[in-house]
C-alpha positions in Angstrom: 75.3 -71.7 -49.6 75.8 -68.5 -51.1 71.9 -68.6 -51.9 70.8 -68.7 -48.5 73.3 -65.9 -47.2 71.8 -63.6 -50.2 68.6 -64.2 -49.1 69.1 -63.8 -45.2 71.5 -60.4 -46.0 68.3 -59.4 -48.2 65.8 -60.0 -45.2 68.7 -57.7 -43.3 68.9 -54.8 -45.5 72.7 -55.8 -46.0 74.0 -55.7 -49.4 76.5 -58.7 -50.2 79.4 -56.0 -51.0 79.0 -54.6 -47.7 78.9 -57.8 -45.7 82.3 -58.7 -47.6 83.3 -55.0 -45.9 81.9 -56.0 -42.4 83.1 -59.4 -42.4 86.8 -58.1 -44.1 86.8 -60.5 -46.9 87.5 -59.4 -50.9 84.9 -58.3 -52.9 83.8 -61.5 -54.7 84.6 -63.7 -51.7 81.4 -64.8 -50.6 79.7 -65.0 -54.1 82.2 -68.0 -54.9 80.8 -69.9 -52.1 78.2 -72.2 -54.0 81.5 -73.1 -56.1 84.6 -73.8 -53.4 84.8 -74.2 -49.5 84.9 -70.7 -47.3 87.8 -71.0 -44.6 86.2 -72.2 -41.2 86.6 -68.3 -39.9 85.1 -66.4 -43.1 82.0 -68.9 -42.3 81.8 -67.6 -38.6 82.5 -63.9 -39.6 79.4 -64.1 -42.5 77.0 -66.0 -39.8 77.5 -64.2 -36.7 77.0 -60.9 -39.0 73.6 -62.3 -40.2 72.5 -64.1 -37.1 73.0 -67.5 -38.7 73.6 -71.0 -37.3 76.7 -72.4 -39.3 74.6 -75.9 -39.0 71.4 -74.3 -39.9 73.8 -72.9 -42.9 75.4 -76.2 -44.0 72.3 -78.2 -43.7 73.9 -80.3 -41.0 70.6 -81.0 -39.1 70.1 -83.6 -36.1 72.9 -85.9 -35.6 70.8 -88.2 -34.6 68.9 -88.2 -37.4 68.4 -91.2 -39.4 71.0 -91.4 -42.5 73.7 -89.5 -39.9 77.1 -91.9 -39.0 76.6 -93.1 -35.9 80.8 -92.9 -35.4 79.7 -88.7 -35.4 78.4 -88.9 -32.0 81.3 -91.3 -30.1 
């Protein structure tokens, strides 16, 4: 995860350290993210910031896809 927000705050101009400002998370935060779970709201902060899509993000894809419970979508 914290690949792909490295490389989309890259395309942005943004430095990590000043995301972690924008976003007001500690300095470090977001570069633990490939190792433990951000809190739902850091997540949000960090995407809408960047103009990600928290699916897009997680990898989430098409519920409908094949491999995806089916219980999801009830």
């Amino acid at each position: 995860m914290y690949d792909k927000i490295k490389a989309r705050a890259k395309e942005k101009g943004v430095s990590i350290a000043s995301l972690e400002r924008t976003c007001g998370l500690s300095e470090g935060n977001i570069s633990k993210w490939n190792n433990s779970k951000p809190s739902a709201e850091s997540l949000a902060k960090v995407c809408r910031e960047l103009g990600l899509d928290i699916g897009d993000l997680l990898e989430l894809g098409d519920p409908t896809s094949e491999g995806v419970d089916n219980e999801c979508q009830r």
